[in-house]
Backbone bond lengths (Angstrom), bond angles and torsions (degrees), N, CA, C in turn:
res aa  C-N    CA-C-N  psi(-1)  N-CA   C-N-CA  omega(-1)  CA-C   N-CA-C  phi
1 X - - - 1.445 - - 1.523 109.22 -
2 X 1.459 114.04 146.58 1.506 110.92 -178.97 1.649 88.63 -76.88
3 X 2.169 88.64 -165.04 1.256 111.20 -160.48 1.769 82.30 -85.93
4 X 1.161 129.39 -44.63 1.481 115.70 -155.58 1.444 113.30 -68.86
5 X 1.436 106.75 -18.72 1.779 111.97 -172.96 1.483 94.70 -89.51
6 X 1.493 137.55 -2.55 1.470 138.10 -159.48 1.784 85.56 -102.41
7 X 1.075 107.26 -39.21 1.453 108.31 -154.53 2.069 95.18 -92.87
8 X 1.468 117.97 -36.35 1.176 130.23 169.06 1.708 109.99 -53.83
9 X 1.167 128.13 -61.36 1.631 151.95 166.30 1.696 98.21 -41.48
10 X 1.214 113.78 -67.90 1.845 114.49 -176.79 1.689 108.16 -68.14
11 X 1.249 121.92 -25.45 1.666 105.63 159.20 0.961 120.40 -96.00
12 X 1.201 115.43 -4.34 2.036 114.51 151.04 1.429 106.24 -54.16
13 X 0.896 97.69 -68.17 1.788 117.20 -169.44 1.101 133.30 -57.17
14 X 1.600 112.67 -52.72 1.383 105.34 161.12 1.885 105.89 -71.07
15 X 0.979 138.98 -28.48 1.277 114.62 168.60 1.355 117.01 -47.40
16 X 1.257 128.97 -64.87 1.464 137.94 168.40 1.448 108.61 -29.96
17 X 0.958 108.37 -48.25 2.101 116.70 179.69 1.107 115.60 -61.51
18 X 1.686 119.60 -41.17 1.589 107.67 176.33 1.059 93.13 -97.32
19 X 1.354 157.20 -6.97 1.416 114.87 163.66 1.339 128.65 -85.24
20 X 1.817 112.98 -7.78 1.338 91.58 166.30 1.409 110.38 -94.91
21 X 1.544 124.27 29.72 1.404 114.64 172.23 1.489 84.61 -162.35
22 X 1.875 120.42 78.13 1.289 133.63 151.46 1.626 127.97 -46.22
23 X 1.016 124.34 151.58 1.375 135.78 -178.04 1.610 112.18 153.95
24 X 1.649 89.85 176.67 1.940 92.37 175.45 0.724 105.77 -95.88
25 X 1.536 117.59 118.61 1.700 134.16 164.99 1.473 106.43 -115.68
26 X 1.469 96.69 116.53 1.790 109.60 157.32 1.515 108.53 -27.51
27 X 1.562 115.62 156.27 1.352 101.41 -169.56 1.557 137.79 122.08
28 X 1.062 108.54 129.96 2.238 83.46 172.23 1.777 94.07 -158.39
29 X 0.913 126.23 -157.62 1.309 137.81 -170.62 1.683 116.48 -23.67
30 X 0.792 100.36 -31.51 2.020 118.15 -163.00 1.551 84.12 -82.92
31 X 1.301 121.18 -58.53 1.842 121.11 -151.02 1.431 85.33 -76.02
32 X 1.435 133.93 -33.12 1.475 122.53 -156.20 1.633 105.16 -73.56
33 X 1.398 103.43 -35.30 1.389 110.62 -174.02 1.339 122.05 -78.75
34 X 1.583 123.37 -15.63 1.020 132.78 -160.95 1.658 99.64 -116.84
35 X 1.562 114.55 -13.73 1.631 104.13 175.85 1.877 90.84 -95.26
36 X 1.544 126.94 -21.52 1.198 115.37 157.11 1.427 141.81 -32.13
37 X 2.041 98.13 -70.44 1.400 101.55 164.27 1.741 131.13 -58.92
38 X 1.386 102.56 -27.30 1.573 116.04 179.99 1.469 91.96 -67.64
39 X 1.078 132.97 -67.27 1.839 148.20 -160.58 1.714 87.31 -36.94
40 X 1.930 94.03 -61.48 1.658 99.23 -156.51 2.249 107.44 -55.04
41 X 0.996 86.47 -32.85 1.975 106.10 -177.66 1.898 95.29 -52.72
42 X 1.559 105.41 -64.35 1.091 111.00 -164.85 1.584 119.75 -66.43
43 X 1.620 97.26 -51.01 1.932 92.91 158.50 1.343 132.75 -23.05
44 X 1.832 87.05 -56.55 1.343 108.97 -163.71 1.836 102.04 -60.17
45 X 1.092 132.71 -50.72 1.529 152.96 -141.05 1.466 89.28 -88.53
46 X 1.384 119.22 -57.05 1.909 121.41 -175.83 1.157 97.22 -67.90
47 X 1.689 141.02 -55.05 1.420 130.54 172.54 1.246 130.93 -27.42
48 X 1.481 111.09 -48.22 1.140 123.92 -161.17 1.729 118.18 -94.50
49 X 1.444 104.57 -9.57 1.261 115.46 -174.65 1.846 77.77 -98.23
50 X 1.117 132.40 -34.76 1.798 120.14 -176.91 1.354 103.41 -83.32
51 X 1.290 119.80 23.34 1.441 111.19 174.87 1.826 112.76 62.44
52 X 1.057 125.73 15.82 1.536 113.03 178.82 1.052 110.92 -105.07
53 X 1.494 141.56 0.25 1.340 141.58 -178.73 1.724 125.07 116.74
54 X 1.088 107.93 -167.04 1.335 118.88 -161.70 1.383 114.82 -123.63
55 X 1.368 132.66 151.16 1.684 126.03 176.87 1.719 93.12 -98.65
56 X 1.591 104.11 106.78 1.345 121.76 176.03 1.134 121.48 -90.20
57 X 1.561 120.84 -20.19 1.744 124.13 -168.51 1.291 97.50 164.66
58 X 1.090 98.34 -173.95 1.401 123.23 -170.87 1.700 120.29 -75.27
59 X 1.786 113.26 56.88 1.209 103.99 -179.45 1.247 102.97 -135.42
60 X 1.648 126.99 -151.10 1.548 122.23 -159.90 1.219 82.87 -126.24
61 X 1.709 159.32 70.73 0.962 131.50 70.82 1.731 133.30 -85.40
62 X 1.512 109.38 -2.76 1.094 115.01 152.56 1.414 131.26 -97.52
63 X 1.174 117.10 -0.69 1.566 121.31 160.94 1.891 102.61 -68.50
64 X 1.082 113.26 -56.04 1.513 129.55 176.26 1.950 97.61 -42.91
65 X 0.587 114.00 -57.27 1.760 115.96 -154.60 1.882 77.30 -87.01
66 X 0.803 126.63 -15.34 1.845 109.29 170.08 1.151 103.62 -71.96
67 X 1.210 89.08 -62.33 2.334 104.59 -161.01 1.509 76.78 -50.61
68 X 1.142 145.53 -69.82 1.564 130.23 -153.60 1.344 122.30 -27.88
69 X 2.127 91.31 -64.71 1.313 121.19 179.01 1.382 113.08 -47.72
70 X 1.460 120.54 -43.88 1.200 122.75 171.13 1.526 142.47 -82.11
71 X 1.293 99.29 -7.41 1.357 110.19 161.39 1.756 113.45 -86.61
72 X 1.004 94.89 -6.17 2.026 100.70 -175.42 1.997 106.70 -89.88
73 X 1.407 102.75 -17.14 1.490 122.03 -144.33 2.069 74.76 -119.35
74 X 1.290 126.12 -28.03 1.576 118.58 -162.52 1.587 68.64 -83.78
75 X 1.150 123.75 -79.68 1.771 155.88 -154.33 1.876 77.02 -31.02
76 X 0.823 127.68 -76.59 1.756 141.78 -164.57 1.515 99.87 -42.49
77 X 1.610 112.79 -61.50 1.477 132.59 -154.68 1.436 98.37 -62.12
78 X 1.589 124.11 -43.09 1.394 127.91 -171.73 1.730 114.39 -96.87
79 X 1.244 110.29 -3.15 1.371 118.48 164.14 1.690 107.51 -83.24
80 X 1.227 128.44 -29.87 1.304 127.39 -161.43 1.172 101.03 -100.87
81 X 1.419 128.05 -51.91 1.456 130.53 152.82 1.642 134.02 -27.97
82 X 1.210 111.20 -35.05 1.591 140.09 170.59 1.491 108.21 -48.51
């Protein structure tokens, strides 16, 4: 995947991430996109060691294994922040 669909995919995603786990997080456009692409990395890496696959592009089983990644990486970001 290029850089623009990496960066397109992580503000999908981290949008999707804080809203299913809302609150005030330091932050605005830049952090959303960047706990996205990190989320999508990390999905991808725990997936693949559970045998379920990989975030290949731009579809809905790799949108799924982002939001994961990125809800594990929101869950982290606001524990350390705390």
């Amino acid at each position: 995947m290029g850089v623009l669909t990496w960066i397109v995919l992580g503000g999908v995603v981290g949008a999707i991430a804080k809203l299913i786990m809302p609150g005030k997080d330091p932050g605005g456009i830049i952090v959303t996109i960047l706990l996205g692409i990190a989320g999508a990395f990390v999905g991808g890496y725990i997936s693949t060691l559970l045998g379920f696959g990989t975030v290949t592009g731009f579809n809905l089983i790799s949108l799924v294994i982002a939001v994961a990644g990125s809800l594990i990486l929101l869950l982290l970001y606001r524990m350390i922040k705390k």
